[in-house]
Legacy VTK file of the C-alpha trace (Angstrom):
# vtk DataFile Version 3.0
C-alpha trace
ASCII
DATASET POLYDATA
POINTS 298 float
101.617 95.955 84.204
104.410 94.202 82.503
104.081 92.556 79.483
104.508 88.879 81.550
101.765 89.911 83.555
99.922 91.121 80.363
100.182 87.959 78.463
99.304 86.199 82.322
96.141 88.164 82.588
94.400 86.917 79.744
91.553 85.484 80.698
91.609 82.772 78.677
95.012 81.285 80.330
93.987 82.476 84.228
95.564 79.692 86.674
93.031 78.614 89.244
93.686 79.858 92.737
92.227 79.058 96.455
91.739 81.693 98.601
92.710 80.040 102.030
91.078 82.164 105.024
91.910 80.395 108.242
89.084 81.463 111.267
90.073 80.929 114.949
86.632 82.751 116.871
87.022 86.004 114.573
83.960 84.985 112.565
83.075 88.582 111.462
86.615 89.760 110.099
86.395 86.291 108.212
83.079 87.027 106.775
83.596 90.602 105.871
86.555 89.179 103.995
85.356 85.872 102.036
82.247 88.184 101.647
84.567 91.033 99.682
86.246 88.292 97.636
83.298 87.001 96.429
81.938 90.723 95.856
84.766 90.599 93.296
83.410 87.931 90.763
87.290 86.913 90.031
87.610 84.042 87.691
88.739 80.433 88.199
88.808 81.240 92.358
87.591 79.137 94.851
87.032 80.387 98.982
88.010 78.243 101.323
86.857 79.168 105.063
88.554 76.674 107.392
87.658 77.085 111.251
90.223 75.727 113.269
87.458 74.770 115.921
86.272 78.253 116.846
85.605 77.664 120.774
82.732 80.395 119.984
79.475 80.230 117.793
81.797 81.316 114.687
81.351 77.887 112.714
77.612 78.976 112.796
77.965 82.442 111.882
80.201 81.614 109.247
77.289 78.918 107.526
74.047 81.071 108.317
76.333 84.497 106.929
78.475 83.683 104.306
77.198 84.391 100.984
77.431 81.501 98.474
80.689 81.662 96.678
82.814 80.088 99.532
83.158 76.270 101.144
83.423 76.285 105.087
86.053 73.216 106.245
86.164 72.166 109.799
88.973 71.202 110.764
87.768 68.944 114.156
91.228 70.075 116.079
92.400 73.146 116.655
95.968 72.459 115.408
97.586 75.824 114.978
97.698 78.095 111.866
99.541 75.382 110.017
97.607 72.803 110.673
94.450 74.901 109.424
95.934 76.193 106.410
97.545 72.564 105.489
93.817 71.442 105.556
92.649 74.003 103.504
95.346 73.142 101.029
94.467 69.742 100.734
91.301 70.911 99.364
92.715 72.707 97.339
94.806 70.000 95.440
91.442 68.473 95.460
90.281 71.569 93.419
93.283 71.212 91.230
94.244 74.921 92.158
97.313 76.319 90.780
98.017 78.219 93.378
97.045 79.424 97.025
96.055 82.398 98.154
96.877 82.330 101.943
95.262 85.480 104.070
95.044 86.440 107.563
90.772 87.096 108.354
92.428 90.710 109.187
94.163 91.272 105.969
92.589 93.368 103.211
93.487 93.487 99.169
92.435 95.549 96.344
91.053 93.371 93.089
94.076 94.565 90.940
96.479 93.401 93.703
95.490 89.586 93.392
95.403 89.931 89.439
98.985 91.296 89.101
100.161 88.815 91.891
98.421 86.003 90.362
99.565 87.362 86.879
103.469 87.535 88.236
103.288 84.091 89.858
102.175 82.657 86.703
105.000 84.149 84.567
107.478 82.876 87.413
106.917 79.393 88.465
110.100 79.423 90.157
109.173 82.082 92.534
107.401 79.682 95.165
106.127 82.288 97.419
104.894 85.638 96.780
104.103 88.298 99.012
102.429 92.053 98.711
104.505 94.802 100.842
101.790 94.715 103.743
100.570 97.883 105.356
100.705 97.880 109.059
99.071 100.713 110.757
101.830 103.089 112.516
104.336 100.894 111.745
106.591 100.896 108.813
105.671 98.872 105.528
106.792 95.351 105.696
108.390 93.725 102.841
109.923 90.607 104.183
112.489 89.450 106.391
116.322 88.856 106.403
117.100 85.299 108.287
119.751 84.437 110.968
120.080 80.513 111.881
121.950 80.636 115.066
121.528 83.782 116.978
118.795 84.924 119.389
117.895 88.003 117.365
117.460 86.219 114.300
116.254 88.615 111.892
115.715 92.064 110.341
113.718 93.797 108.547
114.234 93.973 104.653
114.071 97.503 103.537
114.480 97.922 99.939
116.409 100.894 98.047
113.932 100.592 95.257
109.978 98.941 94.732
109.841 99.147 91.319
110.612 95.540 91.259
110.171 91.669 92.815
112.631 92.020 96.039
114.111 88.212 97.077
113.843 87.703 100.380
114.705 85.256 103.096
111.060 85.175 104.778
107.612 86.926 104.467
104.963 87.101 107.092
102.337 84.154 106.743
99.693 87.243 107.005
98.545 87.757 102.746
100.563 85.919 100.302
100.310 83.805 97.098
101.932 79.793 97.086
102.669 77.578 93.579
101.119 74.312 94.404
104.130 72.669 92.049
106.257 74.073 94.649
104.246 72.954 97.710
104.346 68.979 96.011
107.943 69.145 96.056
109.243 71.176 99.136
105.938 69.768 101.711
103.468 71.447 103.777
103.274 74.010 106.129
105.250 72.750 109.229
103.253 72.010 112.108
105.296 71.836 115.125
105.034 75.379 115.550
101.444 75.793 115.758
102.185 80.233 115.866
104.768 81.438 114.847
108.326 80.819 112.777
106.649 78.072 110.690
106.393 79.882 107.677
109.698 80.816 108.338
111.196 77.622 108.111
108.741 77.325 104.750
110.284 79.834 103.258
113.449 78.945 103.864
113.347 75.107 102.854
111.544 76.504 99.422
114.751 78.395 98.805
117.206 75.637 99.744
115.501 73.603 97.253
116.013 76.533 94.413
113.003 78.231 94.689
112.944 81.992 95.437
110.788 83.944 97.842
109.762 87.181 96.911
107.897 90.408 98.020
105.803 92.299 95.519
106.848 95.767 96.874
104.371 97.843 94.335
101.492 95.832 95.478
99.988 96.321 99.100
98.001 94.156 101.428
96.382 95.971 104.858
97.019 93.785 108.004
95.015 95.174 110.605
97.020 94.401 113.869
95.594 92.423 116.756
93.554 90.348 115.624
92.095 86.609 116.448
95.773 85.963 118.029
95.201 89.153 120.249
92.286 87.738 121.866
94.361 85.089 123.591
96.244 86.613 126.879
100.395 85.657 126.408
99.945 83.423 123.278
102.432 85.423 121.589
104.994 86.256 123.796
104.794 81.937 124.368
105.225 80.908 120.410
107.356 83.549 120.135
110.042 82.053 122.927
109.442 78.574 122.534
109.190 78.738 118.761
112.634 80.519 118.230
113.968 77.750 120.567
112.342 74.907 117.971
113.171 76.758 114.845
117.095 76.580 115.904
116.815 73.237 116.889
115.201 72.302 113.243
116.691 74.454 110.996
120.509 74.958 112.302
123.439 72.401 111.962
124.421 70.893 114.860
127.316 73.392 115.792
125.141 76.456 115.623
122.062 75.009 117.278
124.655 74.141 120.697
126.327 77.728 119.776
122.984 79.500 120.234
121.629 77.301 123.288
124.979 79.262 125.083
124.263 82.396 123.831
120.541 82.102 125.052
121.221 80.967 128.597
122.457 84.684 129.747
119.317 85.978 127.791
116.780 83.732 128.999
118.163 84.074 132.843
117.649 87.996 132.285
114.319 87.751 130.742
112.801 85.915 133.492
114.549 88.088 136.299
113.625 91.381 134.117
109.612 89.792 134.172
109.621 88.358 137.588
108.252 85.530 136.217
110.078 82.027 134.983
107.803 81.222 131.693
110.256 83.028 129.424
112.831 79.561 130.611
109.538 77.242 130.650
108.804 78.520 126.757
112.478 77.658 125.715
112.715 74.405 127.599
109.265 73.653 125.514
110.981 74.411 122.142
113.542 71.573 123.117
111.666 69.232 123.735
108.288 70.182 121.230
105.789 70.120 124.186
103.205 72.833 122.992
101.383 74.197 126.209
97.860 75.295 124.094
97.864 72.506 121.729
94.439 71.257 123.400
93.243 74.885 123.081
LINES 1 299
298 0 1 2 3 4 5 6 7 8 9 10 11 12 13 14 15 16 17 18 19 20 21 22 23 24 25 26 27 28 29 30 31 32 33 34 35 36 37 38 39 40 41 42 43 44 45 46 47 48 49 50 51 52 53 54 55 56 57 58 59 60 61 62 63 64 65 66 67 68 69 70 71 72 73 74 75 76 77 78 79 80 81 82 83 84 85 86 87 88 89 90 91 92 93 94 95 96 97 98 99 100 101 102 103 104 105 106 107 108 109 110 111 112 113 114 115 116 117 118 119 120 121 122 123 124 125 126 127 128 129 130 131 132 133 134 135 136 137 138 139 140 141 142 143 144 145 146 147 148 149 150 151 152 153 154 155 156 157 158 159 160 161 162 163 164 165 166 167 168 169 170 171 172 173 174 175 176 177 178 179 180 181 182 183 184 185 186 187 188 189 190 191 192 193 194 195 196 197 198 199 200 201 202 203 204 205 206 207 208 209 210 211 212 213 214 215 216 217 218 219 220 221 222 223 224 225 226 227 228 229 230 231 232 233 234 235 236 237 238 239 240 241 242 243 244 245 246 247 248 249 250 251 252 253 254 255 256 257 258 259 260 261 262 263 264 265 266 267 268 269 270 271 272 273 274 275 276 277 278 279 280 281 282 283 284 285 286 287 288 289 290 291 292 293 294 295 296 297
C-alpha cells in the first residue's frame, strides 16, 4: 500500500461510498453479492439494489432475502443499465456519497480490493473513474480499452508492459469500477440512449475531454463471471452491439468522421447480413441513426 493510500485508509478520513448493484431478473447473483458486501462490515458504505423492473419474482426475492444492510430502489421502467445505475446514483447524492461503487450482480471483489481502490481514488480526485484489472474466465485479464472514433473496429485491448502502477486508459468495462461524484456533477450522468452497451464508453471518454483521467488499477482484481443477466436474453447483444456502435459514432465523432465511417460500414454491414442470412445486422445500424431502441419496452 502506498503511503497515499496509507494516509487514505485511515479510518478516521474514509470517504463515503455507494455500492450500486443494478438487478435485471438475476435476483440470486444480486443477493449473493449485496449479501457478501454487507458480510464485510466496511465503513461509511451504503448498498444500493436497484431492479430495473425484473419481469420475474426478483423484486420479491430481493426484499424477503436480503439481509439488512442494503436499500432496494425500483426503478418502475426498465430503462437500460444506464438508466438503472443513474437512479441508483441519484440516491446516492442523496446519501452525500463520495463516490460510487458501480458492479455487475456477476462481479466478485476481495475486501482489500475496495479499500485500496477507495484509498487511491481518494488521494486522486482527478482520476474520475477507476477500474480493477477484471478476471474473465478463459479469457485474458482485462485492463481497459484503447478508443477509435471513426472506424468500425473501434477498439483494442490495453495490455500493459508493467502493473505495478495506475494504467490511463481510454475506456473500462461498466462491469466493477469506482466513480468521484465531484466528477459525475460536472461531466453528467451515465448516457442513456444506449440502454447496453458503448455508454460507458462515451462516459469515459467525455470525463477525459473535460481533464479527468480514467484509469485501471492493474494490481487489484475484480472476477466477472461471463453470461450473466444479459445472457438470458436471446440476440440482445449482438443488437446493442450493432446499433450502439452506429449511435456512439453518430454522438461522439465530428461530422467528417461520423459520414467517413457510415462509408466504410456500408460494405461491412452488406456482408454481415449476407454472411448471417438474415437482414437485422442493417436493421440494428439503421436503429443507431435514428435512436429507435427495439427492447426499450422490455
Amino acid at each position: 500500500m502506498s503511503q497515499n493510500e496509507a494516509v487514505a485508509h485511515d479510518s478516521t478520513a474514509l470517504k463515503t461510498v455507494s455500492f450500486i448493484i443494478l438487478n435485471y431478473n438475476s435476483a440470486a447473483d444480486t443477493i449473493e453479492l449485496a449479501n457478501e458486501l454487507i458480510a464485510m462490515n466496511l465503513t461509511n458504505v451504503n448498498i444500493l439494489v436497484v431492479d430495473n423492473q425484473s419481469t420475474d419474482d426478483s423484486l420479491h426475492q430481493l426484499r424477503s432475502k436480503l439481509t439488512s444492510g442494503a436499500e432496494v430502489i425500483e426503478t418502475g421502467f426498465n430503462g437500460g443499465y444506464a438508466y438503472g445505475n443513474n437512479v441508483g446514483i441519484k440516491r446516492a447524492a442523496e446519501l452525500n456519497s463520495d463516490f460510487v461503487m458501480i458492479m455487475n450482480s456477476d462481479v466478485r471483489v476481495e475486501q482489500s480490493t475496495f479499500d485500496r481502490l477507495r484509498a487511491y481514488m481518494s488521494a486522486h480526485p482527478k482520476c474520475a473513474i477507476a477500474s480493477p484489472a477484471l478476471k474473465i474466465p478463459d479469457r485474458p485479464n482485462d485492463y481497459g480499452r484503447k478508443v477509435y472514433l471513426g472506424r468500425v473496429h473501434f477498439s483494442t485491448l490495453v495490455k500493459p508492459d508493467a502493473i505495478d502502477k495506475p494504467i490511463n486508459v481510454d475506456s473500462i468495462i461498466g462491469a466493477c469500477f469506482m466513480v468521484q461524484m465531484g466528477a459525475i456533477k460536472q461531466v453528467g450522468m451515465i448516457p442513456e440512449p444506449y440502454f447496453l452497451n458503448f455508454e460507458e464508453t462515451e462516459w469515459c471518454l467525455k470525463f477525459k475531454r473535460a481533464d479527468f483521467q480514467v484509469q485501471c488499477i492493474p494490481y487489484l482484481f475484480a472476477l466477472h463471471k461471463p453470461h450473466g443477466s444479459i445472457g438470458k436474453v436471446s440476440g440482445i447483444q449482438s443488437y446493442f452491439m450493432k446499433r450502439n456502435l452506429v449511435l456512439f459514432n453518430k454522438r461522439m465523432d465530428t461530422r467528417g468522421q461520423y459520414v467517413w465511417f457510415l462509408i466504410k460500414l456500408l460494405p461491412f454491414s452488406v456482408l454481415m447480413s449476407l454472411k448471417h442470412r438474415s437482414i437485422m445486422p442493417l436493421v440494428a445500424q439503421v436503429d443507431g441513426m435514428t435512436g429507435h431502441n427495439r427492447y426499450s419496452h422490455n
